[in-house]
C-alpha atoms as a printed R data frame, in Angstrom:
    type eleno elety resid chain resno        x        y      z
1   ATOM     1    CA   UNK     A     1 -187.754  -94.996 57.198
2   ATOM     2    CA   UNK     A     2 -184.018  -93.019 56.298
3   ATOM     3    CA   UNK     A     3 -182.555  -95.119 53.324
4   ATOM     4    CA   UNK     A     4 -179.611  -96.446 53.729
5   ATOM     5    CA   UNK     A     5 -176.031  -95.132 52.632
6   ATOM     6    CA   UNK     A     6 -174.070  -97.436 50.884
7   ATOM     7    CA   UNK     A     7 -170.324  -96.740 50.896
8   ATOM     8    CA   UNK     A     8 -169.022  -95.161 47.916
9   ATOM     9    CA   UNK     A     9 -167.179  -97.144 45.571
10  ATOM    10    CA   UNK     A    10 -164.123  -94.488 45.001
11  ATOM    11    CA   UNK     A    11 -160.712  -94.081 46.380
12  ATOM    12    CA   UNK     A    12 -159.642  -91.883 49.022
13  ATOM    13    CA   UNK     A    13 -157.264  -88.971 48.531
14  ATOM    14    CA   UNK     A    14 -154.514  -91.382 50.731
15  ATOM    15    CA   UNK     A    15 -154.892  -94.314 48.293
16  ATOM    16    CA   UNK     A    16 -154.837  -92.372 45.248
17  ATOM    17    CA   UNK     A    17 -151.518  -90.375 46.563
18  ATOM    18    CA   UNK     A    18 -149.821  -93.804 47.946
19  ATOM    19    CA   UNK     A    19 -150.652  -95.579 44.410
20  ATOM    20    CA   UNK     A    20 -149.057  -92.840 42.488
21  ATOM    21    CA   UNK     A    21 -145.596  -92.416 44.578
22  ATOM    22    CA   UNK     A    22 -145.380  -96.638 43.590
23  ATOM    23    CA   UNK     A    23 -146.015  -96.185 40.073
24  ATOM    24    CA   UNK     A    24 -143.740  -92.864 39.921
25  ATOM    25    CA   UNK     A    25 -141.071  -95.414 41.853
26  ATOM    26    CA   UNK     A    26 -141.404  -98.185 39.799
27  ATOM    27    CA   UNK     A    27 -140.953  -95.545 36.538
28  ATOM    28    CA   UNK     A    28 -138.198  -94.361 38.159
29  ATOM    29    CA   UNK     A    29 -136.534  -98.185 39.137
30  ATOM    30    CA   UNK     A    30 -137.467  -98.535 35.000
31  ATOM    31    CA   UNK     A    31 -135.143  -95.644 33.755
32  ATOM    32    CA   UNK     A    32 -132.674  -95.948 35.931
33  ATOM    33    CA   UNK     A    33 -132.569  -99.484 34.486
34  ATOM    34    CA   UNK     A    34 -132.347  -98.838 31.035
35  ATOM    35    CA   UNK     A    35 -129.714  -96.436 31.517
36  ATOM    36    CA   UNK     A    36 -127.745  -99.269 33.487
37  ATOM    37    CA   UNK     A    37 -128.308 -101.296 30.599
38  ATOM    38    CA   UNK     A    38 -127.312  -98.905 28.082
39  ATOM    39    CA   UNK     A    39 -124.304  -98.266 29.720
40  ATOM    40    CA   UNK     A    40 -123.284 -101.900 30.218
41  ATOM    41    CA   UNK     A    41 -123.875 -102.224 26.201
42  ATOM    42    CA   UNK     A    42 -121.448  -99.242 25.070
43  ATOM    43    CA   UNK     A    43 -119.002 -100.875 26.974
44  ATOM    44    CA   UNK     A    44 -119.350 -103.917 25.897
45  ATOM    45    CA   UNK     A    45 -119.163 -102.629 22.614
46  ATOM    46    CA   UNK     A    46 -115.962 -100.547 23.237
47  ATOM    47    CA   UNK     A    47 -114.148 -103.754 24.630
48  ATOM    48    CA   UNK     A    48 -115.674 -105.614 21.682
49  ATOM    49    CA   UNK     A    49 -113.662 -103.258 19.611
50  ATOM    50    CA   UNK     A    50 -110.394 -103.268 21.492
51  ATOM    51    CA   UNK     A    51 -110.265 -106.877 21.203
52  ATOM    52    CA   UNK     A    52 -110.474 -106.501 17.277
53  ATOM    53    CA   UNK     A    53 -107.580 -103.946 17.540
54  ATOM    54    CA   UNK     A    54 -105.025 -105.993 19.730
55  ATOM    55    CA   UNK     A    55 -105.856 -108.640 17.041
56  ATOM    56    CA   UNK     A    56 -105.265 -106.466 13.808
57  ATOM    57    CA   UNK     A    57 -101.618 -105.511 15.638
58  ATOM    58    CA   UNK     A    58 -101.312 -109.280 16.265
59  ATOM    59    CA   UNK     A    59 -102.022 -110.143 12.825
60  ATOM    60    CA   UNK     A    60  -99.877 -106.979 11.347
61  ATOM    61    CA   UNK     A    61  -96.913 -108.037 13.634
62  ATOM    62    CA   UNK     A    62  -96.635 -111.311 12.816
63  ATOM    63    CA   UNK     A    63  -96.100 -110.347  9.591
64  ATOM    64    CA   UNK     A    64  -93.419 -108.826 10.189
65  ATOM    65    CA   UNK     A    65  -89.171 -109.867 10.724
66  ATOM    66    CA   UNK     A    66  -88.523 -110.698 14.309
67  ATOM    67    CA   UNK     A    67  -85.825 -107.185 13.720
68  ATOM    68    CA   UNK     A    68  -89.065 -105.200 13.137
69  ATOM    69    CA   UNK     A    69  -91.118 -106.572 15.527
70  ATOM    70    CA   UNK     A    70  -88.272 -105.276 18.205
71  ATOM    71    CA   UNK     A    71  -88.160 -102.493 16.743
72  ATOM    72    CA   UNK     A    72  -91.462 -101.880 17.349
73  ATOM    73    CA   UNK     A    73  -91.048 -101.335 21.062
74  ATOM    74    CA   UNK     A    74  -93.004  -98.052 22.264
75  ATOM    75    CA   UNK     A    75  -94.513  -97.916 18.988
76  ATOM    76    CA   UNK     A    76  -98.212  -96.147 18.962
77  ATOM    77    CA   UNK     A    77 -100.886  -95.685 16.536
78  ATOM    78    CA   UNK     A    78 -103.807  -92.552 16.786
79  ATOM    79    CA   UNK     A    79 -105.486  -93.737 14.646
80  ATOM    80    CA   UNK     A    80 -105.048  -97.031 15.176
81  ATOM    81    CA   UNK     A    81 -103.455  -99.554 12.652
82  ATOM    82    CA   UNK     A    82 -105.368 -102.476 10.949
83  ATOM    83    CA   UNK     A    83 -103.809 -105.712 10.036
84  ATOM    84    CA   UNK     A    84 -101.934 -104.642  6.844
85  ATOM    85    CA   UNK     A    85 -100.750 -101.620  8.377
86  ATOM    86    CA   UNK     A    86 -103.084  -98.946  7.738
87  ATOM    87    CA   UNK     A    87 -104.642  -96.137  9.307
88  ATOM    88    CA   UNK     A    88 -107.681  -96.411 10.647
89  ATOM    89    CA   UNK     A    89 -109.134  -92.870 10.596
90  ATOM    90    CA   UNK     A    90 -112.605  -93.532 11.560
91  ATOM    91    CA   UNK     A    91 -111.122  -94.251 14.991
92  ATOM    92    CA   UNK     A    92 -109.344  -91.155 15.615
93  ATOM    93    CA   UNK     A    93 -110.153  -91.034 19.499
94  ATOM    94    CA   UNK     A    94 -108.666  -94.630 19.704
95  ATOM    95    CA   UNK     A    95 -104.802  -95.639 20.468
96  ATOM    96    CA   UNK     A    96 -102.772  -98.900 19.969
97  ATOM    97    CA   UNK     A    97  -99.246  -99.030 22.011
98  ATOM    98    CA   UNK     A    98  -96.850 -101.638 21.732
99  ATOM    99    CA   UNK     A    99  -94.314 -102.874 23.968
100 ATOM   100    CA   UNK     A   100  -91.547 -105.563 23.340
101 ATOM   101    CA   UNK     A   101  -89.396 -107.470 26.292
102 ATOM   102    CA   UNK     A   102  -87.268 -109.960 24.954
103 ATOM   103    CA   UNK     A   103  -87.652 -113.141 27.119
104 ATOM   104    CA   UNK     A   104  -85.322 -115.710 27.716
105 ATOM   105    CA   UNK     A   105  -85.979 -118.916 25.520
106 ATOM   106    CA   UNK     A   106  -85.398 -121.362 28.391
107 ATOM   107    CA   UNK     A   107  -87.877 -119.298 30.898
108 ATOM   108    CA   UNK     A   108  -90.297 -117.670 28.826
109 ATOM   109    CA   UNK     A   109  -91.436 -115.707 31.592
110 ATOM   110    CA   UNK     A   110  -88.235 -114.198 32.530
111 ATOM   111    CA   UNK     A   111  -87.086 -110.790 30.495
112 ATOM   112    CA   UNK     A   112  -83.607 -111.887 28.626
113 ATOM   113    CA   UNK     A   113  -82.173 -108.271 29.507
114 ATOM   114    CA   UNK     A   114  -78.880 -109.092 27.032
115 ATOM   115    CA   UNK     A   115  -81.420 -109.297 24.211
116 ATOM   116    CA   UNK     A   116  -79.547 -112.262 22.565
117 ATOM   117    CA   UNK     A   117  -82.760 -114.494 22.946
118 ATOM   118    CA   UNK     A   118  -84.772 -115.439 19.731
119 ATOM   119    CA   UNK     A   119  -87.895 -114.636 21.830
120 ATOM   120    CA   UNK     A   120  -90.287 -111.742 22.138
121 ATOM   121    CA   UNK     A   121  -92.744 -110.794 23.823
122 ATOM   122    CA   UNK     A   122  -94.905 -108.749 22.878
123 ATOM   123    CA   UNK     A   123  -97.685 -106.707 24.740
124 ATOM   124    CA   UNK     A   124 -100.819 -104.399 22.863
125 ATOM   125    CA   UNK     A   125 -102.448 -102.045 24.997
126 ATOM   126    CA   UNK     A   126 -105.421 -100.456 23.338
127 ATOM   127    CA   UNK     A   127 -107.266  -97.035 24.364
128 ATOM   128    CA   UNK     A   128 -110.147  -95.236 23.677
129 ATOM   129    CA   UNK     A   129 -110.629  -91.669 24.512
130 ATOM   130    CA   UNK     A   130 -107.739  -91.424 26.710
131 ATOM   131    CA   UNK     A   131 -109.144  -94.652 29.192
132 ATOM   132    CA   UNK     A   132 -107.162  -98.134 29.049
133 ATOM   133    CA   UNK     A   133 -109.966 -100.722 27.430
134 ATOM   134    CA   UNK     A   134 -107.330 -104.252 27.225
135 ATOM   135    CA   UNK     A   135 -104.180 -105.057 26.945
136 ATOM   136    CA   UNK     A   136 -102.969 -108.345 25.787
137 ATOM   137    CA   UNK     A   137  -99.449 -110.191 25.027
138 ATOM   138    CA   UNK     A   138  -98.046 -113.014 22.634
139 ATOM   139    CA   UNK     A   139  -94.977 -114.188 22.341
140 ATOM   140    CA   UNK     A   140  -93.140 -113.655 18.942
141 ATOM   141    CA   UNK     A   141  -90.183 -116.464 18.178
142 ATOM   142    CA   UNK     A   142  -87.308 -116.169 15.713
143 ATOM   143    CA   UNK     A   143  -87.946 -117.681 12.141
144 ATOM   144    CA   UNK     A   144  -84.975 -120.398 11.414
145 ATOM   145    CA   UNK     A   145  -84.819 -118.515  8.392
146 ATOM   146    CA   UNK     A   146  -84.163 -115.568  9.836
């Protein structure tokens, strides 16, 4: 009597080559992942620090005389500005404009174009390496003392 075969306990060439193109798949799913993620972190961080810099120009222009806040209109900073006016020269490839509209105090969202109105407003657009990160606005009022 022939003894028996028993059938081998190995993979075949097909299973070995199907498991690998999953893994190298699920390696590739992986990094292309964690370069998603990275890239959804440095922006975060770059609008993290745009949000600082429009508040640093807030806190710098309210400082200020309503006069030189609208005379601050087209105003930019490379280097940006921090809140007691100076440079910030770490951040040379970052840019802070500033734009004044005088508003009318009745109808705060209409421009006052005769610039008699004791209202500004006041927008800060902040940039980083040439791309537009934020922009904000805040109205700026006349003192009674001024």
């Amino acid at each position: 009597m022939l003894p028996r075969r028993f059938a081998a306990a190995a993979f075949t060439l097909v299973e070995v080559a199907a498991a690998t193109v999953f893994i190298g798949l699920a390696v590739v799913a992986l990094m292309v992942s964690v370069r998603s993620g990275t890239t959804v972190n440095e922006s975060a961080g770059e609008l993290s620090q745009a949000s600082y810099l429009v508040g640093e120009t807030r806190e710098y222009i309210l400082k200020q005389s309503f006069d030189s806040v609208a005379a601050l209109a087209g105003a930019f900073y490379t280097p940006p500005h921090d809140a007691n006016g100076q440079q910030m020269t770490s951040m040379s490839n970052w840019r802070q404009d500033i734009a004044v509209q005088y508003r009318k105090s009745d109808q705060l969202t209409q421009e006052d174009t005769t610039h008699n109105s004791g209202v500004l407003y006041v927008t800060v657009t902040v940039s980083h390496g040439g791309n537009t990160l934020l922009s904000n606005g805040f109205l700026v009022a006349r003192r009674p003392t001024e």
